[in-house]
ROKOL-10924 format. One record per residue (C-alpha): residue in one letter; x, y, z. Coordinates in steps of 0.25 Angstrom, whole numbers. Each point is the difference from the previous one (the first is absolute). Example, Ala and Ser with C-alpha at 12.3 -4.5 7.8 and 13.67 -1.06 7.14 Angstrom:
2
> A | 49 | -18 | 31
> S | 6 | 14 | -2
***
This chain:
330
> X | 8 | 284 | -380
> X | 4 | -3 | 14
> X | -5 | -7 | 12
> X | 4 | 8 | 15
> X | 0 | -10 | 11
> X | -3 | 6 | 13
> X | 12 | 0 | 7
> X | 10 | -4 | -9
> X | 9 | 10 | -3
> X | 1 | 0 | -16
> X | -13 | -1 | -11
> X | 0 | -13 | -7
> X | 0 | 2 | -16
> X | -12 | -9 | -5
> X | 1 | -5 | -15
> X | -13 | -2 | -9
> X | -7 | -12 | 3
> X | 8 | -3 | 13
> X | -7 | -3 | 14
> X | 2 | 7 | 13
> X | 7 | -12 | 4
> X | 8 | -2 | -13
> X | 5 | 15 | 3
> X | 4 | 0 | 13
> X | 9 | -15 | -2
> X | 6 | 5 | -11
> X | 5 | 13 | 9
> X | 3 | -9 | 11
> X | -10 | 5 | 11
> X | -2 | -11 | 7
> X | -17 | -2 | 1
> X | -6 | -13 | 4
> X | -6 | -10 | -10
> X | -3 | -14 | -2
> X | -9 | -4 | -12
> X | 3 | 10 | -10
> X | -14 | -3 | -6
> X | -11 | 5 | 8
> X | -3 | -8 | 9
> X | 8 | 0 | 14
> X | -3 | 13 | 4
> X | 14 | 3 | 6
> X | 3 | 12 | -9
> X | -14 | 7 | 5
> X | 5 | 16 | 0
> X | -9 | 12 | 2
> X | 0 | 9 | -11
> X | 2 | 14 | 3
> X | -3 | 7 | -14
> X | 2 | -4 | -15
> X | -5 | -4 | -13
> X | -1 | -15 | 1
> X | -4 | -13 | -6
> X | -4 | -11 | 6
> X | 1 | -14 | -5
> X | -8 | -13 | 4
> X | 3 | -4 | 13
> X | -7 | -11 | 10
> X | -10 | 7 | 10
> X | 6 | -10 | 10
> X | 15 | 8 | 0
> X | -9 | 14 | -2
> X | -15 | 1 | 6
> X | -9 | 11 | -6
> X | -1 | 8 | 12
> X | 16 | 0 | 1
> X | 0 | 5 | -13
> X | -10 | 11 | 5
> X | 11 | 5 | 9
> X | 10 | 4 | -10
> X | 7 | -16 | 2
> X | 7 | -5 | -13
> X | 8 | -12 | -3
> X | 14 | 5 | -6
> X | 2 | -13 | -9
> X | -14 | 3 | -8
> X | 0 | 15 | -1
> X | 6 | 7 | -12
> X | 5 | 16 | 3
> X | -6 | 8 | -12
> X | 5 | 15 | 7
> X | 9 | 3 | 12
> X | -6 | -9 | 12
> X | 3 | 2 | 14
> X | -3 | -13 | 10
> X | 2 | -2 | 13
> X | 4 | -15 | 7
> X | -10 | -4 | 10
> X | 7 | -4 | 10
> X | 4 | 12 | 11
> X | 12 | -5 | 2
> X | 14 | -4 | -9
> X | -1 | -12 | -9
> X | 4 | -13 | 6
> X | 9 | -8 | -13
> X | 4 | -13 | 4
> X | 10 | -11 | -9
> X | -8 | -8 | -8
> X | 3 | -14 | 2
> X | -3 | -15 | -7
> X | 4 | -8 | 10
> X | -1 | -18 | 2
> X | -8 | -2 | 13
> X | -2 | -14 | 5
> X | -12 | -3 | 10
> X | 4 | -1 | 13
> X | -13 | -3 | 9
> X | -16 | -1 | -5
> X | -11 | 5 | 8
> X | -13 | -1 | 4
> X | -6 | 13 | 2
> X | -14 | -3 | -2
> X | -10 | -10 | -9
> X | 6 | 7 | -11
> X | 11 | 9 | 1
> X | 14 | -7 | 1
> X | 13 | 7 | 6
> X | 12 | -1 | -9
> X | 13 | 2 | 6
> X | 11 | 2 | -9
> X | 16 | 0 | -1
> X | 6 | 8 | -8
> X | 13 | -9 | -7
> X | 5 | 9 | -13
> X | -3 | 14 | -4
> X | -1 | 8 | 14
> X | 0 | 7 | 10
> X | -13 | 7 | -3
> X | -4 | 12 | 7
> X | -12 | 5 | 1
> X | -11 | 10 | 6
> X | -9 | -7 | 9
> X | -15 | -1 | -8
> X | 6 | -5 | -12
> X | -3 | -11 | -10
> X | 9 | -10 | -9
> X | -2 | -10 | -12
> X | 0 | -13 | 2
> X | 2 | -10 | -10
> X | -3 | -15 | 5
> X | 1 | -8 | -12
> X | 0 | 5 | -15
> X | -14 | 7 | -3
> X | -3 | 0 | 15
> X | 4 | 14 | 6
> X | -6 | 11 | 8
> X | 2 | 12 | 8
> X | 0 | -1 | 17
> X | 3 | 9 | 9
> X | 12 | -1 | 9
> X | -5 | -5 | 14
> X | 15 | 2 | 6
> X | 4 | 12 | 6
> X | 13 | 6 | -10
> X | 10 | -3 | 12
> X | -4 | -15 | -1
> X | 7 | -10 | -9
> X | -11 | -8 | -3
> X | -10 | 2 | -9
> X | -14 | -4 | 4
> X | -14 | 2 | -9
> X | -14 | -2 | 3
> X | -5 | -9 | -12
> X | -16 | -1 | 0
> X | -7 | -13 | -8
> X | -9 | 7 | -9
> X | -11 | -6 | -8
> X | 4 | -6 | -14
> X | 15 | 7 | 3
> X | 11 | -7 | -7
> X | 11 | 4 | 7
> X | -6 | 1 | 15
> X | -5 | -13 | -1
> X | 14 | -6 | -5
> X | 4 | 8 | 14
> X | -10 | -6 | 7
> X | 1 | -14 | -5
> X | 14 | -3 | -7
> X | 12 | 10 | 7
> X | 8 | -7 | 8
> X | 11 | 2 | 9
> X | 15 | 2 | -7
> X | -7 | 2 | -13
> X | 6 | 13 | -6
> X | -8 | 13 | -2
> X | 4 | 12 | -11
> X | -2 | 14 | 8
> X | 0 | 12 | -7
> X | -3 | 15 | 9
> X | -1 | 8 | 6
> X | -14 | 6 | -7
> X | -9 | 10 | 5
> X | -3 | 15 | 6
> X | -8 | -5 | 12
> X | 14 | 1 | 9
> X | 1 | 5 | 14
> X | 2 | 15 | -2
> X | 13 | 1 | 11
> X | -1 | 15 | 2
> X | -13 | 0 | 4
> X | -2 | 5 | 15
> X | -14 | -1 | 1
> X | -10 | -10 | 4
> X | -3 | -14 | -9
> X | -12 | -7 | -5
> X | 1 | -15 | -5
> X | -11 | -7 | -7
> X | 1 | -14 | -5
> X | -8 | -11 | -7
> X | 2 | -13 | 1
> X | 15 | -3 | -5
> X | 2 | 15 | -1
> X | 6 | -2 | 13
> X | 13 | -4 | -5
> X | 4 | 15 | -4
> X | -8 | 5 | 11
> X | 8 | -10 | 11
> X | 12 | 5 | -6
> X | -3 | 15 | 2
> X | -4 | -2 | 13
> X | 9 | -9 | 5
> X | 13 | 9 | -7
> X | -6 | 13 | 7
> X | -3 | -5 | 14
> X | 13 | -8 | -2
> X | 6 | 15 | 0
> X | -5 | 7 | 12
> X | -10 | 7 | -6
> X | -9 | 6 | 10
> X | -12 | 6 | -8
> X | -13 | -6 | 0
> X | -1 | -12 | -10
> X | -13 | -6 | -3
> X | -3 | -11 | -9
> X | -12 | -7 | -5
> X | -2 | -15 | -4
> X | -12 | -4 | -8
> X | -3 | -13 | -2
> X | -14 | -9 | -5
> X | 0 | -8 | 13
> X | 7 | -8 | 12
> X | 8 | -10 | -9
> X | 5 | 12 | -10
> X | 9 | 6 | 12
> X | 13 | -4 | 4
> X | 15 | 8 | 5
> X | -11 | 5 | 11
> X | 12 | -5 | 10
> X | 9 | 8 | -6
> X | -9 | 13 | 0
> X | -3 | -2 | 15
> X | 15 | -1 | 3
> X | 4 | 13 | -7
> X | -15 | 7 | 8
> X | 8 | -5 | 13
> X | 14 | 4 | -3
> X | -3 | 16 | -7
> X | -11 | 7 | 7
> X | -1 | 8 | -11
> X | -6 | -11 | -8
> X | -15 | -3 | -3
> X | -7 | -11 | -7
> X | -12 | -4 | -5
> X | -7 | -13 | -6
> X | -10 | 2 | -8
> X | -11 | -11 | -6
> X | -7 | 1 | -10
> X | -8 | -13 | -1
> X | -2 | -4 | 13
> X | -3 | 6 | 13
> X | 8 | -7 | 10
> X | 1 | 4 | 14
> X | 9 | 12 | 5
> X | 2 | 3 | -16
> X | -3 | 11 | -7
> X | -10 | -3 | -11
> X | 0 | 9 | -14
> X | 9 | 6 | -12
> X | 12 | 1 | 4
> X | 0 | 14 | -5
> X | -12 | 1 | 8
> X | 7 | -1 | 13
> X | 10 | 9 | -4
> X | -9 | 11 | -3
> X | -8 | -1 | 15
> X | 13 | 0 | 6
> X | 8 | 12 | -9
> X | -2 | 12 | 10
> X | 11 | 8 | -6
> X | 10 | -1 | -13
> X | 9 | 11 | 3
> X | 14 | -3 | -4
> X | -6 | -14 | -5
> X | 8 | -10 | -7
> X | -9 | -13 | -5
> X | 6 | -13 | -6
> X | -11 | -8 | -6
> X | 1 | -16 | -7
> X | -8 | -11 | -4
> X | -13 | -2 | -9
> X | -3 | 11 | -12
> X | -12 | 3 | 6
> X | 3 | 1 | 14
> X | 12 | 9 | -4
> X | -10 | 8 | -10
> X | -9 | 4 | 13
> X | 12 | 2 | 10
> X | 4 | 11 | -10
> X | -13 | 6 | -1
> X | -3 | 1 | 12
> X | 12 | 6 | 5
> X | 0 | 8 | -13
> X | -12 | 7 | 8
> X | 6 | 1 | 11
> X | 10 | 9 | -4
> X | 11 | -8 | -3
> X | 9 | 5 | -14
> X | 4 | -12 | -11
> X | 14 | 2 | 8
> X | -6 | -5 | 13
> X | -4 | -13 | -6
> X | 8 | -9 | -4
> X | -4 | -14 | -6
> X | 3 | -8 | -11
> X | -9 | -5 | -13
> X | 0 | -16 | 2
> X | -8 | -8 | -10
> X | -6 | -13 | 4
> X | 11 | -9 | 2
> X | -2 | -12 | -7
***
């Protein structure tokens, strides 16, 4: 048996009982992965043709309707004849270093009621490189680690994270309450498929929720930081007035790239000059045309499960759309 890999030059010989992914690590093909168990969603393919079995997996890393698509995860899928798959992504696979690295925290912030800023030095283990849209592991304090997405564009040294207090959480309330300044911080990355695709010409939809801003600021702020001068949209939902925040910065980058739009979206509250709705909502009375579209979605599961949808509608493939399976980070 064999797997074929579209676009790599030799077929990949598949053992009984191996993955997709076990196959294609053992032959050195580089293919992006993070859990190995089901339930990230970073090794999503698209099966061509083939015999395959597929093995339990978390509906959060492979939704039903994706599955509908021909969408597989390649760490849960056993090959049982010749397979043929092809990567999602249109362009060539970004593979960057992994790194564990000793960060120390340089600066906390208040971004709103319940979301703090985290700024972060990096003091052993680095440089870390990374694609813009990414997410690393942080780890706290023993027991007391989960995963954020880099807030930094990947030229700066800093690293900064958006950490939101949730309800009954362990390890954003210890964020929240108990992390200090100088106090150090394990950081493991880079994670994640939701990356800024660099070859793409075209124009960019970006639609956050809440802390989803973090990856979102960083795409926005590393393509407009480049000169990119195709139109670049990007939505921000929030529940109400007290729930937004970096709006300062978002007006700053509207004045200083024309080709730049944004949008505040509330959900919970109608506030004068806002829009009021789904974030998702907004997008889909503003969406005229999706030629060429590349779109770049973060933040609650289910604002992220509409936004795909919709644009799913719309026309968009599963390579247009790039976002990340995040649980609830506790």
């Amino acid at each position: 048996m064999q797997i074929t890999l579209e676009g790599h030059d030799q077929p990949v010989p598949v053992r009984a009982g191996d993955t997709m992914l076990e196959a294609l690590l053992r032959a050195g093909v580089a293919f992006p992965f993070s859990c190995q168990a089901g339930n990230c969603g970073t090794c999503k393919c698209e099966l061509v043709s083939g015999d395959i079995l597929e093995l339990e997996h978390s509906e959060h890393a492979l939704a039903p309707e994706q599955r509908a698509k021909g969408i597989i995860l390649a760490c849960r899928t056993q090959v049982w004849d010749d397979a043929v798959i092809r990567r999602i992504d249109a362009e060539d696979l970004v593979m960057h270093p992994s790194r564990v690295m000793r960060c120390r925290v340089l600066e906390l912030e208040t971004l709103t009621h319940d979301i703090r800023g985290v700024h972060l030095a990096i003091e052993a283990g680095g440089a870390l490189t990374f694609s813009a849209g990414q997410y690393a592991q942080l780890e706290f304090a023993p027991g007391l680690s989960r995963h954020y997405s880099m807030a930094n564009t990947p030229d700066e040294a800093e690293l900064v994270f958006h950490v939101r207090h949730m309800p009954g959480g362990r390890t954003s309330r210890y964020v929240a309450e108990q992390l200090k300044i100088g106090d150090q911080v394990k950081v493991s990355a880079p994670f994640g498929i939701a990356y800024l695709r660099e070859q793409h010409a075209g124009p960019v939809l970006l639609i956050a929720g809440g802390s989803g801003l973090a990856p979102i600021q960083s795409i926005a702020s590393t393509l407009l930081g480049r000169g990119y001068k195709q139109p670049v949209a990007l939505y921000f939902g929030v529940r109400g007035e007290r729930d937004l925040y970096h709006e300062t910065m978002l007006k700053d980058l509207a004045a200083r790239h024309p080709s730049f739009k944004y949008h505040i979206v509330l959900s919970e509250q109608k506030s004068g000059g806002r829009r009021y709705g789904l974030v998702h909502e907004a997008v889909d009375a503003d969406l005229t045309s999706t030629e060429n579209l590349m779109a770049y979605l973060a933040g609650p599961p289910v604002m992220v499960e509409a936004a795909t949808a919709l644009l799913g509608t719309r026309g968009l493939a599963p390579r247009q759309i790039h976002a990340d399976a995040f649980y609830n980070q506790l």
